[in-house]
N, C-alpha and C positions, 0 to 999 in steps of 0.2 A: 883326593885329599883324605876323606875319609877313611877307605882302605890301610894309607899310609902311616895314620893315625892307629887304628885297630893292629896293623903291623907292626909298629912301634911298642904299642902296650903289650902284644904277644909279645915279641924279644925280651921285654923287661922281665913278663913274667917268665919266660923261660929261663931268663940268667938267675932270675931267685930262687924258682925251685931248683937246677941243677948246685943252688951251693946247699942246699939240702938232698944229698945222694942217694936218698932210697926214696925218692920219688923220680914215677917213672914215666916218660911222656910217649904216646903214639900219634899217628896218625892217619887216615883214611882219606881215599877218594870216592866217596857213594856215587859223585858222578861218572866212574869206572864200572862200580860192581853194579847202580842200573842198567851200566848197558850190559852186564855180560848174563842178568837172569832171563831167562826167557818168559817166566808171568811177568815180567816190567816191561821187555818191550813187547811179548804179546798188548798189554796196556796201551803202550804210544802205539802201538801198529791200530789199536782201534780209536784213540783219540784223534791220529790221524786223518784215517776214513773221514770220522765226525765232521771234523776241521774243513775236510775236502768238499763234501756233500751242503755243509753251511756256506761256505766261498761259492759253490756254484750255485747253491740258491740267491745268494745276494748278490753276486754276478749277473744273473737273468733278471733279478728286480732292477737293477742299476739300470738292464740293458732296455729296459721297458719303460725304464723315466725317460729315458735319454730318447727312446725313439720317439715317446710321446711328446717331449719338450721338442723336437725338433719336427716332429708335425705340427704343432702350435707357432713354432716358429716361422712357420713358413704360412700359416693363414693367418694371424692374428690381423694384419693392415687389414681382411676383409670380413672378421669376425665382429657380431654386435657386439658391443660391452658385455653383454650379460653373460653371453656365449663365453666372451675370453674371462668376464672373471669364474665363471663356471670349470672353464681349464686349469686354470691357474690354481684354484682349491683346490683340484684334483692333484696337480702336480705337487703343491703344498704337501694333501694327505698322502701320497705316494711317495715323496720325499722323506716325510715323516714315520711312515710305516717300514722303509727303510732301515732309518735311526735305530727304530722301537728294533728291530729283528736283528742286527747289529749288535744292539746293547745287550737282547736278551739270548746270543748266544755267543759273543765273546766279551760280552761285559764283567765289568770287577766281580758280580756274583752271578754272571749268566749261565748257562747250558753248560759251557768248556768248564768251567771252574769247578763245577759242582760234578759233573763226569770226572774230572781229573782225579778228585780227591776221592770219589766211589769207587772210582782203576787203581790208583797209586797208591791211598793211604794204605791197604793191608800188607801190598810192597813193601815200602818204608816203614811202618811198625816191624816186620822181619827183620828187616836189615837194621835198623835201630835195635833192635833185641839181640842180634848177633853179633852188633858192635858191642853192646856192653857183655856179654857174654863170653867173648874172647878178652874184653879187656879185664876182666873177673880174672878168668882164668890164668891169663898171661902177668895178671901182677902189675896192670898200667893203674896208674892214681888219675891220668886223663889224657885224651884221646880225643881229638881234633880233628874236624874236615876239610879237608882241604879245598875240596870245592867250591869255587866262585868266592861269597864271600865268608869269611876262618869263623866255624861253629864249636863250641865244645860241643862235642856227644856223648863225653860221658867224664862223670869224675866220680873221685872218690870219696866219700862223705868224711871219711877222717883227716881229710883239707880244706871241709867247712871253716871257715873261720865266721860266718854269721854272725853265732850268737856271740861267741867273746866282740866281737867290734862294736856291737849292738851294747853287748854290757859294759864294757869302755865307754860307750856315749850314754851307757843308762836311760835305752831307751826301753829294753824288755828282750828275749827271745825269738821268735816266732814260732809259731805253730810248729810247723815242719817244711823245712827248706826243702826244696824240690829242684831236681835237674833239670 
């Protein structure tokens, strides 16, 4: 729905700037030209590995709760209490150690995230510099990704309309509007 939405507002705005003709529209697939540099996928060819090397470390932790629950499982009828809750912590903290090693290498700001952005971002700052730099060149007023979900990546500041809408509502300028 939302896509459809973003869709919708793209068409609109395409049908208004084409009734102003000397604005000019492009567009881009960066998820095309990632794949075609060889520093980007040199990049995912080692985030990969990463990726690979963390799944089989947490593979082998999984495979070690699993064997240990299932030798508790099979003595607990003849274990003292103390014994089995002694196991059970353990499986607890070894469950939990799990978690922790989980979270902290493909978590929201784990290991992967921050590798990613250490690989990728000088990528992507390249390829964002030579998106707008053709589109300089080439005379585009904005230039759109097509990728996944529709980005602008670049426009042209003399189709700011900011501050006049701003001074229409009388609220002020700002600073400097940025891409």
């Amino acid at each position: 729905m939302k896509r459809i939405a973003v869709l919708v507002i793209l068409l609109m705005f395409i049908f208004v700037v084409q009734a102003h003709a000397q604005s000019k529209i492009g567009h881009v697939s960066s998820e095309a030209i990632m794949k075609e540099l060889p520093d980007a996928q040199d990049a995912q060819r080692q985030l990969d590995a990463l990726v690979v090397e963390w799944q089989n470390e947490l593979q082998k932790m999984q495979q070690d709760w699993q064997r240990r629950y299932d030798e508790y499982d099979k003595k607990k009828l003849i274990m003292t209490d103390q014994r089995r809750a002694e196991t059970e912590k353990e499986l607890q903290d070894l469950d939990r150690k799990i978690a922790d090693f989980r979270n902290q290498k493909f978590g929201q700001n784990g290991d992967l995230f921050n590798k990613q952005n250490e690989l990728m971002k000088p990528v992507q700052d390249r390829v964002f510099k030579a998106i707008q730099d053709v589109a300089v060149e080439e005379g585009y007023d904005y230039v759109f990704d097509k990728s996944g979900e529709i980005l602008l990546m670049y426009t042209n500041e003399k189709n700011d309309l900011t501050a006049k809408v701003l001074a229409k509502l009388q609220v002020g300028a700002p600073a400097s509007p940025k891409n």
